[in-house]
Backbone as a chain_set.jsonl record, in Angstrom:
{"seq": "XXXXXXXXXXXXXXXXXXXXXXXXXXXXXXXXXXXXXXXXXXXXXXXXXXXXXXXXXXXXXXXXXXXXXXXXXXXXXXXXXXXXXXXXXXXXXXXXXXXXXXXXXXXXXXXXXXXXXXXXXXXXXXXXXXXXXXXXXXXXXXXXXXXXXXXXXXXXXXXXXXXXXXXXXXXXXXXXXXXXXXXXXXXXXXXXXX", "coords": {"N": [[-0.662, -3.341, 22.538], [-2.041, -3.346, 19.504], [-5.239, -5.049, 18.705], [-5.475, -7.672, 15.916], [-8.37, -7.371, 14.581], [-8.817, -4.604, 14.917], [-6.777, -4.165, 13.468], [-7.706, -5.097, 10.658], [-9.933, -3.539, 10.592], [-9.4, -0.869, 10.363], [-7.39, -1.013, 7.741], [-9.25, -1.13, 6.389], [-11.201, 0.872, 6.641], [-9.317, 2.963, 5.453], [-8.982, 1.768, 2.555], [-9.629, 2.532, -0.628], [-10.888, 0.775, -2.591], [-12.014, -2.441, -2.945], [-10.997, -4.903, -0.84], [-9.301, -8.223, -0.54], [-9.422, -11.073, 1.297], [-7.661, -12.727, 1.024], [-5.02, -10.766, 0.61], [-5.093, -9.215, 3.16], [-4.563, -11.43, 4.215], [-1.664, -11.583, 3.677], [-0.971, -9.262, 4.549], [-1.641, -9.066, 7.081], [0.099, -11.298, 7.799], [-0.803, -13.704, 8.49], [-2.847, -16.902, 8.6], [-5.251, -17.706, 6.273], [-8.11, -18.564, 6.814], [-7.679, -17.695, 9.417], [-7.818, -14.594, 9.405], [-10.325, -14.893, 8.016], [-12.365, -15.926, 9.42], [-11.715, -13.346, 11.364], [-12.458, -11.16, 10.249], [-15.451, -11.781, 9.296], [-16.67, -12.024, 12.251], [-15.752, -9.5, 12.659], [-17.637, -8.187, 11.595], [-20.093, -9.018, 12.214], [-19.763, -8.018, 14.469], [-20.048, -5.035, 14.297], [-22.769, -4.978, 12.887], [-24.405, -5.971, 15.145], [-23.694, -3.912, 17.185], [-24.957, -1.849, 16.536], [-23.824, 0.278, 15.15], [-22.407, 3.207, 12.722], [-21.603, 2.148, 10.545], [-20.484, -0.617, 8.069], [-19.61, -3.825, 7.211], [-19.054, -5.489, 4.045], [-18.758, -8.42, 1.996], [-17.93, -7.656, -1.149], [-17.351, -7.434, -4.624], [-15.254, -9.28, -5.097], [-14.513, -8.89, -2.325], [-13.631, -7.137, 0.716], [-15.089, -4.633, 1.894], [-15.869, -1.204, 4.016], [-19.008, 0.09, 4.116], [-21.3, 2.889, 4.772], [-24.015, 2.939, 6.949], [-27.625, 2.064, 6.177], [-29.697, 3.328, 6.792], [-28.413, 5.849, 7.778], [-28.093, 7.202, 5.829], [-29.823, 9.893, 4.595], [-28.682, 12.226, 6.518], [-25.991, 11.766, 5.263], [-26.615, 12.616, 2.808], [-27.559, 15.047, 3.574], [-24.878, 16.198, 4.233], [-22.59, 15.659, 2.648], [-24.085, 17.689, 0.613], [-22.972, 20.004, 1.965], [-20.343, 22.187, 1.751], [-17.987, 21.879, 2.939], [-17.237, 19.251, 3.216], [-16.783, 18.904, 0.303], [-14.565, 17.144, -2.2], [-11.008, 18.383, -2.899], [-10.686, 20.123, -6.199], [-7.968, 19.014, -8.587], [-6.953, 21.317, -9.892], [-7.241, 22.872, -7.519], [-5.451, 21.365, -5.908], [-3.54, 21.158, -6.656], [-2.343, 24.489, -6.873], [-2.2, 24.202, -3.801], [-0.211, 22.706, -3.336], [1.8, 24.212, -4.442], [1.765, 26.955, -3.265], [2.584, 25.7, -0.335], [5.218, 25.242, -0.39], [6.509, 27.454, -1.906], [5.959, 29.374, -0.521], [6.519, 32.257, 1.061], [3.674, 33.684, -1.32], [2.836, 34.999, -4.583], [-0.202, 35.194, -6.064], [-0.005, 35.519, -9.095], [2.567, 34.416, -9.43], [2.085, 32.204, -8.298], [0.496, 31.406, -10.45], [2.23, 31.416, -12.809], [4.178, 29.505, -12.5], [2.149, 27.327, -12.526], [1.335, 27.568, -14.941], [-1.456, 28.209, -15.85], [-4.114, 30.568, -14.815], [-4.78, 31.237, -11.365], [-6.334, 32.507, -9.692], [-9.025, 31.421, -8.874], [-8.469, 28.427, -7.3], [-6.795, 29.534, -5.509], [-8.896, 31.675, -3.911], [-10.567, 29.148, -3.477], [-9.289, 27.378, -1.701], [-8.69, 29.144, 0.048], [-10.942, 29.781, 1.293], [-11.268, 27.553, 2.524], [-9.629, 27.612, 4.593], [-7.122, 26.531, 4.197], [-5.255, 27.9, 2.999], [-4.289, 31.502, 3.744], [-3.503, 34.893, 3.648], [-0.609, 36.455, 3.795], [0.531, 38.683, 4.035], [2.184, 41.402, 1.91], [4.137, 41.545, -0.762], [7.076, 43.577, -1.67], [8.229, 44.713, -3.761], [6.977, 46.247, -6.928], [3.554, 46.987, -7.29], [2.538, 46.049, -5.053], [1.52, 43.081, -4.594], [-0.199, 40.673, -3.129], [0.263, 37.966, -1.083], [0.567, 34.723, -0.187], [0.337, 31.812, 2.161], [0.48, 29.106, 3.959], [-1.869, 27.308, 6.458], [-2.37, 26.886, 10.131], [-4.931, 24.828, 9.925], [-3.534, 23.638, 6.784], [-1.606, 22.491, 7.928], [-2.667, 20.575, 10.008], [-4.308, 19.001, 8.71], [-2.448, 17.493, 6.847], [-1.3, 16.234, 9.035], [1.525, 16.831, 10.269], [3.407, 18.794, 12.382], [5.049, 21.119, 11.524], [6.257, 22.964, 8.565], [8.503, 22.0, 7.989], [8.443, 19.501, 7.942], [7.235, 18.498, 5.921], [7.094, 16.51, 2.649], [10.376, 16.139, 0.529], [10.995, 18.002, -2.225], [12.292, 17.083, -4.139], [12.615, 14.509, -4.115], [10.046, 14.379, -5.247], [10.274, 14.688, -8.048], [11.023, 14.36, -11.292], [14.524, 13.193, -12.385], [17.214, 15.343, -14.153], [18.002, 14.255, -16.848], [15.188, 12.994, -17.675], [13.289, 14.995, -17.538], [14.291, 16.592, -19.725], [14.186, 15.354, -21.885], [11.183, 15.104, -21.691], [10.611, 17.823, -22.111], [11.849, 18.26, -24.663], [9.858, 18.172, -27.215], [8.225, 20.024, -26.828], [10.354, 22.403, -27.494], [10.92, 25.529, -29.296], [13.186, 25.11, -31.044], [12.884, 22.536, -31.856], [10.511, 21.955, -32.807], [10.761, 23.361, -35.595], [13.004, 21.667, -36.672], [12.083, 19.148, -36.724], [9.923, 19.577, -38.566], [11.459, 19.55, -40.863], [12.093, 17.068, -41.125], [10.475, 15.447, -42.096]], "CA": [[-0.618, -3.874, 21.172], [-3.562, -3.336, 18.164], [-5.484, -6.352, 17.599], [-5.784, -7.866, 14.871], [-9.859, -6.888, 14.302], [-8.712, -3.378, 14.943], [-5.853, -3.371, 12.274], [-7.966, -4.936, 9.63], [-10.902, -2.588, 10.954], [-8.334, 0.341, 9.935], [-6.991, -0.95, 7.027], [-10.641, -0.747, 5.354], [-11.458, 2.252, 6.814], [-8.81, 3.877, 4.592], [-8.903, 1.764, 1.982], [-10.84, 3.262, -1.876], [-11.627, -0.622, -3.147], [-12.505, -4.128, -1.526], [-9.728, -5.564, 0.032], [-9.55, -9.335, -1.054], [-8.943, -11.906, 2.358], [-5.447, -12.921, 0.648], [-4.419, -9.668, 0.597], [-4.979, -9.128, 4.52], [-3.912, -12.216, 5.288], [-0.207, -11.434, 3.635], [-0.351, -7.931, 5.056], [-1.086, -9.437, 8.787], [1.53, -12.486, 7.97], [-1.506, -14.641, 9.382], [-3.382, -17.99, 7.839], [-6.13, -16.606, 5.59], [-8.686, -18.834, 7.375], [-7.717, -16.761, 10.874], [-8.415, -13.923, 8.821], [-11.488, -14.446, 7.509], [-12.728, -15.757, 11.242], [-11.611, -11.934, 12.04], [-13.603, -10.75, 8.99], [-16.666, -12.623, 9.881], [-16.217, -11.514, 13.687], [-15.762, -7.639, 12.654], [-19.158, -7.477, 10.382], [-20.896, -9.325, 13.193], [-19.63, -6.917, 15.706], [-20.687, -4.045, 13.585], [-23.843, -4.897, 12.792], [-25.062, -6.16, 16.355], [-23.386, -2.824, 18.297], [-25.579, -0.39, 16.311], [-22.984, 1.138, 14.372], [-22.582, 3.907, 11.352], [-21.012, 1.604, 9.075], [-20.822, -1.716, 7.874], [-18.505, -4.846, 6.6], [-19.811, -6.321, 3.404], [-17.978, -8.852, 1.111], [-18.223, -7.26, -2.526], [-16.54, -7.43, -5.927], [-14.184, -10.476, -4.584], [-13.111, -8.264, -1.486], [-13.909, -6.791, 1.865], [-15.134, -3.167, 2.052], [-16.632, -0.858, 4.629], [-20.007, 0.877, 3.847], [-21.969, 3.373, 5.798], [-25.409, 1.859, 7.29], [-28.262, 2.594, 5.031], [-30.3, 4.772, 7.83], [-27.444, 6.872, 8.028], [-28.607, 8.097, 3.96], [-30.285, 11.21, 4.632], [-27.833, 12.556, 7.189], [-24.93, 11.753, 4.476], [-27.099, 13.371, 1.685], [-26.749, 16.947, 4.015], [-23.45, 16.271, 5.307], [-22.475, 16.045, 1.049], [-23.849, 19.214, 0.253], [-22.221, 21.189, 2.131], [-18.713, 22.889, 1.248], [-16.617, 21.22, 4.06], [-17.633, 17.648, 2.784], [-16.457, 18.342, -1.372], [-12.867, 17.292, -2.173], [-10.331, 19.569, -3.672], [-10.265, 19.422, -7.3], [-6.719, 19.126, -9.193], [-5.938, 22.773, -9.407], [-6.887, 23.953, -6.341], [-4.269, 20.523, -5.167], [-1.919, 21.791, -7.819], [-2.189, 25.031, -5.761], [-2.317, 24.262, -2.477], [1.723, 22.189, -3.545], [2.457, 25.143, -5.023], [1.92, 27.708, -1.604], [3.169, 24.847, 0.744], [6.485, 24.596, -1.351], [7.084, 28.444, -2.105], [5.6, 30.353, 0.461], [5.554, 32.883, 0.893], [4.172, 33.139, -3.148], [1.894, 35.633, -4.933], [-0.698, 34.992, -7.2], [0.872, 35.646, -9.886], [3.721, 33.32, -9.262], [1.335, 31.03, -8.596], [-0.11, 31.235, -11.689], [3.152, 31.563, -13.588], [4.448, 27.986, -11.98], [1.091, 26.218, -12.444], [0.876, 27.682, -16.54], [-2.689, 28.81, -15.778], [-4.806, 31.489, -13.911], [-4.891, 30.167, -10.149], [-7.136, 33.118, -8.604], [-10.398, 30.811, -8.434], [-8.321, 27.871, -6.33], [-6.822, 30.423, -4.148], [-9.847, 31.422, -3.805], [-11.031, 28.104, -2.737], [-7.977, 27.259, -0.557], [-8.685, 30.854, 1.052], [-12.219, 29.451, 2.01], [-11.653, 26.054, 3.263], [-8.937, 27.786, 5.36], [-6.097, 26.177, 4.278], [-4.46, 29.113, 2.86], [-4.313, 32.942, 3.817], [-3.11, 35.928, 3.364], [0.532, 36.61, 5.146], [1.714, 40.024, 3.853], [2.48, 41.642, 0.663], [5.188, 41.941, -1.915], [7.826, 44.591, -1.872], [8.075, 45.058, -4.995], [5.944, 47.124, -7.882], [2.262, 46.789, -7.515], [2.593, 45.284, -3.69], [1.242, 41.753, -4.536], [-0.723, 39.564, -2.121], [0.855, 36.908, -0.801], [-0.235, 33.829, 0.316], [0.683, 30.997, 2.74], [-0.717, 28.105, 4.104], [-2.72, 27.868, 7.551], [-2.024, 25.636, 10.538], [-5.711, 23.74, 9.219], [-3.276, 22.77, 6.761], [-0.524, 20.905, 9.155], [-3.319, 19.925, 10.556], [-4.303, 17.811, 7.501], [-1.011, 17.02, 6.108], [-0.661, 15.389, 9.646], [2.357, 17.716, 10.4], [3.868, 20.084, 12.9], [5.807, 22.534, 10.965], [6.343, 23.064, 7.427], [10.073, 21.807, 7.429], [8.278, 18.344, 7.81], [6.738, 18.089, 4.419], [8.203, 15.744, 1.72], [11.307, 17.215, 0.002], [10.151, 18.266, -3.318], [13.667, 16.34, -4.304], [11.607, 12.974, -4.316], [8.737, 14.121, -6.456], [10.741, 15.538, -9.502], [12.093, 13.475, -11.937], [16.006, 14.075, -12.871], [17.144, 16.249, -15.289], [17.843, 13.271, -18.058], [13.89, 12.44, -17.975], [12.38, 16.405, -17.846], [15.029, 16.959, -20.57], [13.328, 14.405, -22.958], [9.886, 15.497, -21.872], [10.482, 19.226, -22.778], [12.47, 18.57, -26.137], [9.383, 17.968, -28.305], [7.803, 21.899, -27.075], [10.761, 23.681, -27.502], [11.028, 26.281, -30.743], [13.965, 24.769, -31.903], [12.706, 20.779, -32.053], [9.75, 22.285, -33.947], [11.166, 23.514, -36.402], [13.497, 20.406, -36.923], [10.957, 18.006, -36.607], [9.059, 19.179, -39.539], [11.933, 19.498, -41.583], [12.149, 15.773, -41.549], [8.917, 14.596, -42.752]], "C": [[-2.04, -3.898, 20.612], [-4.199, -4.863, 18.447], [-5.846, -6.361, 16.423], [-7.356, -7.52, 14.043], [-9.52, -5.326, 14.09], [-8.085, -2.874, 13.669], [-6.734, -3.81, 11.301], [-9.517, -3.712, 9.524], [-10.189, -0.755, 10.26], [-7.784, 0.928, 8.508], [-7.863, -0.648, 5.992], [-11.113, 0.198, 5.474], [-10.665, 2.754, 5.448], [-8.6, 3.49, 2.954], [-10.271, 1.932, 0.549], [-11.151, 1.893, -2.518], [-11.194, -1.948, -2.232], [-11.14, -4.592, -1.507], [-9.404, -7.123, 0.242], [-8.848, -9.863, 0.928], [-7.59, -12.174, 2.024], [-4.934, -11.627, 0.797], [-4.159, -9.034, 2.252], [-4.471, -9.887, 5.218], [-2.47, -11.832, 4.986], [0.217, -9.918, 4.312], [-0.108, -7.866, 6.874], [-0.45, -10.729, 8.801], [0.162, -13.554, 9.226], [-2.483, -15.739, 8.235], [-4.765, -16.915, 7.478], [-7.517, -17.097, 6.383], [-8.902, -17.765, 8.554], [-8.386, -15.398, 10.22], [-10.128, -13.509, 8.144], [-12.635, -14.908, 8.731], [-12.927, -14.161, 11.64], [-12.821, -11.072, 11.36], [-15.23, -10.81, 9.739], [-17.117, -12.185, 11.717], [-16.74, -10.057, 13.429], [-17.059, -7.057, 12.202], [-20.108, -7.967, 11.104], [-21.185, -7.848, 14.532], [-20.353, -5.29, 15.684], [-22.29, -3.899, 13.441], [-24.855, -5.146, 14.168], [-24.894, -4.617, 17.797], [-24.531, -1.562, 17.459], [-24.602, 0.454, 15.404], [-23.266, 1.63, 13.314], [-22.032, 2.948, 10.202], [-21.189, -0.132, 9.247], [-20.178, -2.877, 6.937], [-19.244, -5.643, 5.574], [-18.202, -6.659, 2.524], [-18.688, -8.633, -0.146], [-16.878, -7.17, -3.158], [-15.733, -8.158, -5.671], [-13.427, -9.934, -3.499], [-13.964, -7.777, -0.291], [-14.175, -5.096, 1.749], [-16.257, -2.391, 3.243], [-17.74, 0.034, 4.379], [-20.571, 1.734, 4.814], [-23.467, 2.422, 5.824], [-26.55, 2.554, 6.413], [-29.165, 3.991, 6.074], [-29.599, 6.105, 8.171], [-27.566, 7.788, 6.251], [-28.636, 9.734, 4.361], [-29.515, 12.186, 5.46], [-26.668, 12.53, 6.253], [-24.847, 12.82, 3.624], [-26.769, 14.827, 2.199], [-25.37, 17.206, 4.035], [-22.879, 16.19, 3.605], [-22.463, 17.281, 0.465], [-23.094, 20.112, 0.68], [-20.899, 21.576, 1.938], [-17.908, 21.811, 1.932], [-16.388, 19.64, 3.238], [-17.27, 17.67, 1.19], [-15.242, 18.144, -0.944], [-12.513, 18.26, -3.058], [-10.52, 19.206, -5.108], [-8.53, 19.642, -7.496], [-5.738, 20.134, -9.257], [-6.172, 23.439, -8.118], [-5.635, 22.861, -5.793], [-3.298, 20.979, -5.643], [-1.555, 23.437, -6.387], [-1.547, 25.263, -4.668], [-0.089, 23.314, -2.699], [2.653, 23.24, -3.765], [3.108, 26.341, -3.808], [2.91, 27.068, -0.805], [4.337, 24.625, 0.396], [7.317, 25.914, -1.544], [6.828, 29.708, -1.507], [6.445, 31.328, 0.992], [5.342, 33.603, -0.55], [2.756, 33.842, -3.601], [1.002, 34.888, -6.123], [-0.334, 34.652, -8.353], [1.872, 34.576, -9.905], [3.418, 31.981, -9.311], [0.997, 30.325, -9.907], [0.722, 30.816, -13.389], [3.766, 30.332, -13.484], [3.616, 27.028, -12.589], [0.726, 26.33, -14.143], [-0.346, 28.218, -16.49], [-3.247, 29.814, -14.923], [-5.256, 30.174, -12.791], [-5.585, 31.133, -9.1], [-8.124, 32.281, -8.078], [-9.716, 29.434, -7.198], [-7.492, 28.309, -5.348], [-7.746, 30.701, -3.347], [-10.645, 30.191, -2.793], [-10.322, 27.319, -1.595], [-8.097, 28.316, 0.538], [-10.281, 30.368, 2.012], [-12.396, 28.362, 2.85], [-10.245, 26.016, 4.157], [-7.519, 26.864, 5.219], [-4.856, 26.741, 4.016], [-4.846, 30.51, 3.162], [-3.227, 33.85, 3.114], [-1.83, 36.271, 4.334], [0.892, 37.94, 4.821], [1.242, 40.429, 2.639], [3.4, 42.106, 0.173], [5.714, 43.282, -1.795], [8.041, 45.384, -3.054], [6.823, 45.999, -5.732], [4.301, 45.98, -7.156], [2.134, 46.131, -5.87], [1.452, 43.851, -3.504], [0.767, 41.181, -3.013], [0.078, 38.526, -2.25], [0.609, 35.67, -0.081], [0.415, 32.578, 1.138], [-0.085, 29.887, 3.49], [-0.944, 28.102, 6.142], [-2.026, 26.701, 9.1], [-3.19, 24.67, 10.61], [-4.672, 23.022, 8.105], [-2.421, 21.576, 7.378], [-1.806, 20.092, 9.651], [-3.701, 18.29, 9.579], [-3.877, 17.416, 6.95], [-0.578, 15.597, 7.534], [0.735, 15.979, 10.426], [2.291, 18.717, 11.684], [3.793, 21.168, 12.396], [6.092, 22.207, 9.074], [7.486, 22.322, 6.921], [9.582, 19.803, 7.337], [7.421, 17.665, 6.359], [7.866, 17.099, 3.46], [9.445, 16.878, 1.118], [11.025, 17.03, -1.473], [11.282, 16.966, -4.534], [12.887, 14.843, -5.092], [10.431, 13.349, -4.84], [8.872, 14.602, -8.088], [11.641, 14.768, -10.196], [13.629, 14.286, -12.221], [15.955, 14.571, -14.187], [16.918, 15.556, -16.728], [16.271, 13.588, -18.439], [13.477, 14.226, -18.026], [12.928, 16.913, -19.095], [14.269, 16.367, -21.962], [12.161, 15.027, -22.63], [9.599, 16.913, -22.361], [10.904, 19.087, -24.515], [11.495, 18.662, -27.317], [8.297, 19.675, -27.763], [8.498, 22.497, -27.2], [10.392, 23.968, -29.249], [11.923, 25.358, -31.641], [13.407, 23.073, -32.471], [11.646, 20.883, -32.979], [9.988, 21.44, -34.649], [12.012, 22.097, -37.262], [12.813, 19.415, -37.391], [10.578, 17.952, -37.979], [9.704, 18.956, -40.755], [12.425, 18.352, -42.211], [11.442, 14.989, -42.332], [8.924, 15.212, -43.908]], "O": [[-3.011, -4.39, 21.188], [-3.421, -5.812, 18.352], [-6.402, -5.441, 15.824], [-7.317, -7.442, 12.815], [-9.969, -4.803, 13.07], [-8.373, -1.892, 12.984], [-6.874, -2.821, 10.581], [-9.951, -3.226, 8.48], [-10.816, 0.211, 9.824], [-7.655, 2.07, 8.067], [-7.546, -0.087, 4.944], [-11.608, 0.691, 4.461], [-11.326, 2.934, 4.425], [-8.222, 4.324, 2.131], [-11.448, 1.587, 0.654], [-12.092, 2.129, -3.275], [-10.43, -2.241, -1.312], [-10.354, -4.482, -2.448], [-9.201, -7.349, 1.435], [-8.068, -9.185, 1.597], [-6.589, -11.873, 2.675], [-3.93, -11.785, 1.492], [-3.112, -8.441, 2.51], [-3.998, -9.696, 6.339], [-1.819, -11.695, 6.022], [1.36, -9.517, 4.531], [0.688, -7.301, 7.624], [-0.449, -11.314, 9.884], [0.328, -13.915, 10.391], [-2.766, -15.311, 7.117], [-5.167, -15.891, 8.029], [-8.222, -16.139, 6.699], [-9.933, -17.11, 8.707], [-9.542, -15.157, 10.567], [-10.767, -12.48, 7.923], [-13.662, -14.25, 8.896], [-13.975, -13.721, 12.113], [-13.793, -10.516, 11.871], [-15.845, -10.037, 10.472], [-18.322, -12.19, 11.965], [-17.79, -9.556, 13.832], [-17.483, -5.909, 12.334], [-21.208, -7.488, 10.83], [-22.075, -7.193, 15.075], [-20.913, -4.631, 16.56], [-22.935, -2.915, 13.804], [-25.947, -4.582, 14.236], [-25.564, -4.385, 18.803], [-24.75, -0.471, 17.985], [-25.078, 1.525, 15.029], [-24.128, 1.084, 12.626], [-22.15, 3.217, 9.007], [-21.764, -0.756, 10.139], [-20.348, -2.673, 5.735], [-20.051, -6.469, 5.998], [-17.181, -5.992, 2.357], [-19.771, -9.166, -0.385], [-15.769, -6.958, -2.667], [-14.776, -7.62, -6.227], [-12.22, -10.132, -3.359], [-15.152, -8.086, -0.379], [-13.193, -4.407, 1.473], [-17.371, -2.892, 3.39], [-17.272, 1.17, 4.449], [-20.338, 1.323, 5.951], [-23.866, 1.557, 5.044], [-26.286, 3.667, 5.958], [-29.136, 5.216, 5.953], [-30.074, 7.119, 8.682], [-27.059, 8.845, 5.875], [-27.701, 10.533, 4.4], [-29.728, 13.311, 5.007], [-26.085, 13.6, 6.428], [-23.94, 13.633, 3.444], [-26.033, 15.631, 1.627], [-24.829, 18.3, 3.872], [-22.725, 17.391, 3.385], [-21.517, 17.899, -0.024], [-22.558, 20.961, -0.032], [-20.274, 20.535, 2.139], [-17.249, 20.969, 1.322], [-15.329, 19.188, 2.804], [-17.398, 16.584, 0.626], [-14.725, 18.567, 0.089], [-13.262, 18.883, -3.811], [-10.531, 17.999, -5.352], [-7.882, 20.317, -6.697], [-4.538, 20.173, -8.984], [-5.489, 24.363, -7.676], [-4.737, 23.456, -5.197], [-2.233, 21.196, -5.064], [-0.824, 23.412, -5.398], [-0.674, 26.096, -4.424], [0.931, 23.614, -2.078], [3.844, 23.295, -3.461], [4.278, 26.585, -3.513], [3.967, 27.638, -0.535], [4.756, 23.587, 0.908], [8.542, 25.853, -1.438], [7.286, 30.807, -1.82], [7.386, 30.753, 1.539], [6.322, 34.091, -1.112], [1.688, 33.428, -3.15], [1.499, 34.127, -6.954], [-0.326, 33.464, -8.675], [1.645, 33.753, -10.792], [3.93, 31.016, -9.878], [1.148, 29.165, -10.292], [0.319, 30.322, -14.442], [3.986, 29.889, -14.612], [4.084, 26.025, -13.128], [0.023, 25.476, -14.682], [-0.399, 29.019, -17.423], [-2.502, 29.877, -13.945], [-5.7, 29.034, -12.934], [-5.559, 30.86, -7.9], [-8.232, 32.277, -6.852], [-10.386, 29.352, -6.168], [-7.363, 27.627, -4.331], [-7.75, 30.244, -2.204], [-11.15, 30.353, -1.682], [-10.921, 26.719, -0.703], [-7.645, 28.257, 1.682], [-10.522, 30.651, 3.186], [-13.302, 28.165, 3.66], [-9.703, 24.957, 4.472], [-6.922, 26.559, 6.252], [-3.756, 26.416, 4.462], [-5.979, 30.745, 2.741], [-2.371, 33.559, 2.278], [-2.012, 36.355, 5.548], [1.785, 38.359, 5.557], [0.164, 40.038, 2.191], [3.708, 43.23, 0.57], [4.895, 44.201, -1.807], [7.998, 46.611, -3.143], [5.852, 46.383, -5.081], [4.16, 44.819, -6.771], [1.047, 45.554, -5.848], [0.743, 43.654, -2.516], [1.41, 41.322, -1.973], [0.566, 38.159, -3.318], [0.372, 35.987, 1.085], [1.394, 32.252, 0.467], [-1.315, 29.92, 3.533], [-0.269, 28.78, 6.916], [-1.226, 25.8, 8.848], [-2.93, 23.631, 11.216], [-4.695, 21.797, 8.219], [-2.493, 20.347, 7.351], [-1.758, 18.862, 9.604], [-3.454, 17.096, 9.744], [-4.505, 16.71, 6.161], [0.042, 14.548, 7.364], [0.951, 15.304, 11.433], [1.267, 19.343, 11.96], [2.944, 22.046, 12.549], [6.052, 21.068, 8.608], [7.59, 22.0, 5.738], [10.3, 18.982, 6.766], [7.169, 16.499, 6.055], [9.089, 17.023, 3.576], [9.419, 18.102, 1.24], [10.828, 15.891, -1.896], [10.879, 16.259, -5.458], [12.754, 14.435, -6.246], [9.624, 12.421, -4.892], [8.03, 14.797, -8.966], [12.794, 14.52, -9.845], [13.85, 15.497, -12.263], [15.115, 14.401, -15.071], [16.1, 15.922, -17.571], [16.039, 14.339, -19.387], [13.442, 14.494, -19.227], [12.191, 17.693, -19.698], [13.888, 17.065, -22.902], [11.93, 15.809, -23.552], [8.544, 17.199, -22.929], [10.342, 19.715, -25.413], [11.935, 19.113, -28.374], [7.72, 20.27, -28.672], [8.067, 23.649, -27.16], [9.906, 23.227, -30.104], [11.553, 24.914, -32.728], [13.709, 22.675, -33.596], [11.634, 20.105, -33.933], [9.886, 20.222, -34.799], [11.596, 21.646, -38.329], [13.027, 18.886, -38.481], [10.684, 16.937, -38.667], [9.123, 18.397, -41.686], [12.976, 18.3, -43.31], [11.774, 14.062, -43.07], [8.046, 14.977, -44.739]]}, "num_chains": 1, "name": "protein.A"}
């Protein structure tokens, strides 16, 4: 069994803003006092073992920092490629492959509304997507699929373990309303009102 230092040691790791003591204490179902004992405990422990990081209470909450000597080592470890995040379209992308694979350019591009060579491209470099084949069809299209770096970073086996796209798409009612004001015909209508 975890202890308790470990899970809230965990929970700050992953979490993107401070983490208020009430909020840990209702998530470990423990008195907020015990909690902030653990707190107090964990930022001790940290700072006396030598460690890269570091437990400070900021903005009304608990968050973990790296240690300040650890700067210049960050500052390299930043620049380089591996260390940016994805932006938007290469994520748009990379949903797009992992969803319709095996899925050309083109298709890509035709799905996503925009030109999607440059975050192929960048998906192709940070190894999360390749190259599997090409298209039968006219012009024999590249085709693209994703790598096992990404299972790796999804967390995943196999592909069949991904969400089902099912649960991220609203029903028809709601896409029905959100298209009606671009089609041709609603235009037209529209203006004929005003």
């Amino acid at each position: 069994m975890i202890d308790t230092a470990a899970i809230v040691e965990a929970v700050l790791f992953v979490a993107e803003e401070p983490v208020t003591t009430e909020e840990l204490a209702g998530l470990l179902e423990m008195p907020v006092e015990q909690v902030q004992d653990t707190l107090g405990d964990l930022a001790s422990e940290l700072e006396t073992t030598g460690r890269g990081v570091t437990l400070r209470h900021v903005a009304g909450g608990w968050r973990m920092y790296t240690v300040p000597e650890a700067r210049p080592y960050l500052e390299r470890f930043a620049a380089t490629e591996r260390a940016t995040r994805l932006s938007k379209a290469a994520l748009e992308t990379l949903a797009v492959v992992a969803y319709r694979q095996p899925v050309s350019r083109g298709q890509v591009s035709e799905i996503r509304g925009v030109d999607s060579e440059r975050a192929l491209r960048t998906l192709e470099r940070r190894g999360l997507v390749a190259e599997v084949g090409r298209d039968s069809g006219p012009g024999q299209a590249l085709l693209y699929g994703t790598t096992g770096l990404f299972l790796e970073k999804m967390g995943i086996d196999a592909l069949d373990e991904l969400p089902p796209l099912a649960d991220h798409v609203p029903p028809a009612s709601v896409v029905e309303t959100l298209e009606r004001p671009f089609r041709p015909e609603a235009s037209s209508s529209d203006s004929t009102r005003s």
